[in-house]
C-alpha positions, -999 to +999 in steps of 0.1 A: +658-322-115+649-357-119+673-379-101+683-418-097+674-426-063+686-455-044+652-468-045+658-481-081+687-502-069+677-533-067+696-564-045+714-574-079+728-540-082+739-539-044+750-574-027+785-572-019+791-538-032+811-511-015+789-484-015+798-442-004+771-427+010+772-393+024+749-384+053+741-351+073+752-360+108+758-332+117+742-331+152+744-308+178+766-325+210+764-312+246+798-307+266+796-345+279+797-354+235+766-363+241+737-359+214+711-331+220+689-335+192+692-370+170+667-357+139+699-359+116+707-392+123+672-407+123+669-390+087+695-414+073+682-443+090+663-450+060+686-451+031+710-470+050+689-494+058+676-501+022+710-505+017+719-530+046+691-556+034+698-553+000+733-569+009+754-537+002+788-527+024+783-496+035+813-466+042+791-441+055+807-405+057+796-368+072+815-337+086+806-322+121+809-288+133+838-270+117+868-282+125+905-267+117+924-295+108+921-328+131+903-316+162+892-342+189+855-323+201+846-330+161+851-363+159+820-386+152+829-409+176+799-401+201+770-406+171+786-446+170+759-459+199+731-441+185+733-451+148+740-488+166+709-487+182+686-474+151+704-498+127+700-526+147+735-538+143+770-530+152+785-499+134+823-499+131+844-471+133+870-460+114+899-432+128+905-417+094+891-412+062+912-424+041+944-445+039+958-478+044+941-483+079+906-476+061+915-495+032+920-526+057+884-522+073+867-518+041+884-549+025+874-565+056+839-556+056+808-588+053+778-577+032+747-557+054+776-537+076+784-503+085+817-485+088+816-448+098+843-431+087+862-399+109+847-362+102+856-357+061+865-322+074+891-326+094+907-327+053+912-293+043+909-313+009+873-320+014+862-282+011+881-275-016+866-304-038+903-312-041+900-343-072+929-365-054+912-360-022+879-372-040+896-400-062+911-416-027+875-412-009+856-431-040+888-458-043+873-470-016+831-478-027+821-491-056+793-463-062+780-438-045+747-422-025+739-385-013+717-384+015+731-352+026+706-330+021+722-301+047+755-299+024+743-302-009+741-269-022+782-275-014+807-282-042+830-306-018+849-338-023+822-354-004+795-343-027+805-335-058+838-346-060+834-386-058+805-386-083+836-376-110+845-413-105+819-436-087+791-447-113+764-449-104+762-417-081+727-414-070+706-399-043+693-413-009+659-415-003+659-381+023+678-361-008+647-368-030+624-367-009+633-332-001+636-328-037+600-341-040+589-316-013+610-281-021+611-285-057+578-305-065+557-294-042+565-251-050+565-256-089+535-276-089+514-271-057+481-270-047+463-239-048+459-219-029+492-220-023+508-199+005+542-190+018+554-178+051+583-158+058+603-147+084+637-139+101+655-108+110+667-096+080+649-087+044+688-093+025+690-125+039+656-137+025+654-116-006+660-144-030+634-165-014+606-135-018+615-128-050+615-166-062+580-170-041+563-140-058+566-161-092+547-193-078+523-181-046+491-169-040+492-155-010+525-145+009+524-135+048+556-116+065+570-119+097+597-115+119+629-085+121+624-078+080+588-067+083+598-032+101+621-026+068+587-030+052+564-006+074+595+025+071+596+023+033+557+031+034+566+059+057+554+042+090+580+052+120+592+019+134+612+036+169+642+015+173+629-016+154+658-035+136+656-017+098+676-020+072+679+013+055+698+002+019+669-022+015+638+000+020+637+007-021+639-029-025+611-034-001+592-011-018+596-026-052+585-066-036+552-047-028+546-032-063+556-064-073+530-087-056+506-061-065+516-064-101+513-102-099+482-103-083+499-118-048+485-110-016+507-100+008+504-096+040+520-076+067+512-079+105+486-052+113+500-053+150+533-060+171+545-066+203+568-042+213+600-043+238+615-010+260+648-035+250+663-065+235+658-087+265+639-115+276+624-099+307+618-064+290+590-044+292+563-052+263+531-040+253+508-048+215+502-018+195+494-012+157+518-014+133+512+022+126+517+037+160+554+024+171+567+048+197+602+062+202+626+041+219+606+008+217+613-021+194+591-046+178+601-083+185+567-106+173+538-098+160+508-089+177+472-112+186+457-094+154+479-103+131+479-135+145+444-137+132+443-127+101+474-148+092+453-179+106+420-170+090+440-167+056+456-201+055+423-215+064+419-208+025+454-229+016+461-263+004+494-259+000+518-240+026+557-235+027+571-219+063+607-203+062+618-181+092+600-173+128+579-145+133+595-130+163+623-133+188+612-169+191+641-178+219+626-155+245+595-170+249+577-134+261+582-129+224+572-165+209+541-165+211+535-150+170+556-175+156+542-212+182+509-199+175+518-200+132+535-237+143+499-247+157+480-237+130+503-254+105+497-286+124+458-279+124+457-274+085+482-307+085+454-326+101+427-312+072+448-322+043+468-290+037+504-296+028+529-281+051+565-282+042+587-264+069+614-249+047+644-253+070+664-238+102+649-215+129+611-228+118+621-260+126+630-252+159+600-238+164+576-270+153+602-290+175+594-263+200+560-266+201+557-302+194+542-303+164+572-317+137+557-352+133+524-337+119+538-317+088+539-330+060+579-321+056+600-305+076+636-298+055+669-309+073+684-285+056+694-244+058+712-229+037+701-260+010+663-252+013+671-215+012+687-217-018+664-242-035+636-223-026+653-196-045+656-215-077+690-217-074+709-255-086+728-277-059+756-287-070+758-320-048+720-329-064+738-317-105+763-339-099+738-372-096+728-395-127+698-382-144+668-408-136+661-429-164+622-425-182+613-458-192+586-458-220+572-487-220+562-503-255+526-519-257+526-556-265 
């Protein structure tokens, strides 16, 4: 998985050129359009950048929300001041994507300058990885970078497509860097190595366990999936979230980590709810001794324990999904107190990757995000790396090139 990077362009390769690079700015906007959390747009600062001194034009494109069609909310007008302000210099902005009007801004564009481009979804064509859609987005660069690390495990025009025809195609430096991190860092950690997961649901993360099993240690559940766990080894759960098709497959992930000599670990405790609410009732109590009509929503001061006392043993540590209801903060305390300890094993040299969506939240929550050593902008991507599973917007990039150098 060895990728050019924009690193190995060098000025000669990039004064004057017209260069395609697709970002994730895919921010979240309040009703005022303005932005609530800049994280996506700070990742790209970078690459840009590098790109900017080096001389290069740059026609810098991303999708927002998910927009039918051409729809005003979407547009990436509001992320204009921002990128200004972290760029240092003026970013223009375009009102389409392609066309003559685009055509006319990039002709007139002086080397080190930004043009944003409108929301590449507001093209049906650009989902579709429709190849005249792609062929009219690349007519207008002269190569092209993926820095969109959030989208990339997405066959669109924007990040498959353009590669087809834009030479060289090659990735930005938060793309490998995450590369660096979820595929480097899980193949070839540190040991012991240690992975945490979480979430509601044991089918949404069962590629991830599976994958995990072949390369960790030690592996510590959390979160709505672990009550799937406790029924299939006959414990009663009361009106805990289960899911009943999965329990033989929960059984089978334990014989398996037996089998390869993983060990995994289940919250001996939980703190359970009287109902799904924020202000409900709650009270800890073994894992073992669930009653009827209550519902387990974090894991309990035990377990919080033991889970800490174990990665004391870790160099190497890979977080995907809370450990609770993290949004009501009656049931947040399982999955802060996991964040805290991350950034205290951070601080002795452990490497901590934080492998996307609601655990990064969570760090943000607590404070903690500048600490670990990475934290993936990416969901759905890092889910499906961390499965093993190819992205089709990193295939689609130039291989990077081993040079063997001769002895003189």
């Amino acid at each position: 998985m060895a990728k050019k990077s924009v690193g190995d362009l060098t000025a000669a390769d990039l004064e004057g050129k017209r260069v395609f690079v697709r970002a994730d700015l895919n921010v979240p906007l309040d009703e005022n359009q303005n932005i609530t959390d800049d994280t996506r747009v700070r990742a790209a600062i970078p690459t840009i950048q590098y790109l900017i001194k080096n001389g290069a034009k740059v026609i810098l494109s991303s999708h927002l929300g998910r927009p039918k069609g051409v729809t005003p909310k979407f547009s990436l007008a509001p992320l204009v001041p921002r990128l200004s302000e972290l760029l240092g210099i003026q970013v223009t902005k375009a009102d389409d994507v392609i066309g003559p009007e685009v055509e006319k801004l990039v002709s007139g564009l002086p080397n080190g300058s930004v043009l944003l481009l409108e929301n590449v979804r507001f093209y049906k064509e650009e989902e579709k990885n429709d190849p005249d859609f792609a062929k009219k987005l690349a007519s207008l660069a002269d190569l092209y970078v993926n820095d969109a690390f959030g989208t990339a495990h997405r066959a669109h025009a924007s990040t498959e497509g353009v590669t087809k025809f834009l030479k060289p195609s090659v990735a930005g430096f938060l793309l490998q860097k995450e590369l660096d991190y979820l595929v480097g860092a899980v193949s070839n950690p540190q040991r012991p190595f240690a992975a945490i997961v979480g979430g509601s649901k044991v089918s949404s993360k069962i590629g991830v366990i599976e994958s995990l099993l072949e390369k960790c240690d030690i592996l510590l559940l959390g979160g709505g999936m672990i009550f799937t766990f406790y029924k299939a080894q006959g414990l009663s759960v009361g009106s805990s979230l289960v899911e009943e098709d999965k329990l033989e497959l929960a059984t089978t992930l334990l014989a398996k980590a037996k089998e390869k000599g993983v060990s995994l670990l289940l919250p001996s405790d939980v703190v359970i709810a009287d109902k799904f609410a924020p202000d409900a009732n709650s009270q800890v109590v073994p894992a073992s001794a669930i009653p009827d009509g209550w519902m387990g929503l974090d894991i309990g001061p035990d377990s919080v324990a033991s889970f800490s006392s174990t990665l004391e043993t870790t160099k190497t540590v890979i977080w995907n999904g809370p450990m609770g209801v993290f949004e009501f903060d009656k049931f947040a305390v399982g999955t802060e107190a996991i964040a805290k300890k991350l950034a205290d094993l951070s601080g002795k040299g452990v490497t901590t990757i934080i492998g996307g969506g609601d655990s990064v939240a969570a760090v943000e929550k607590v404070g903690v995000a500048d600490v670990m050593s990475h934290i993936s902008t990416g969901g759905g991507a890092s889910l499906e790396l961390l499965e093993g599973k190819e992205l089709p917007g990193v295939v689609a990039l130039d291989e990077a090139v081993t040079v063997t150098r001769s002895k003189l």
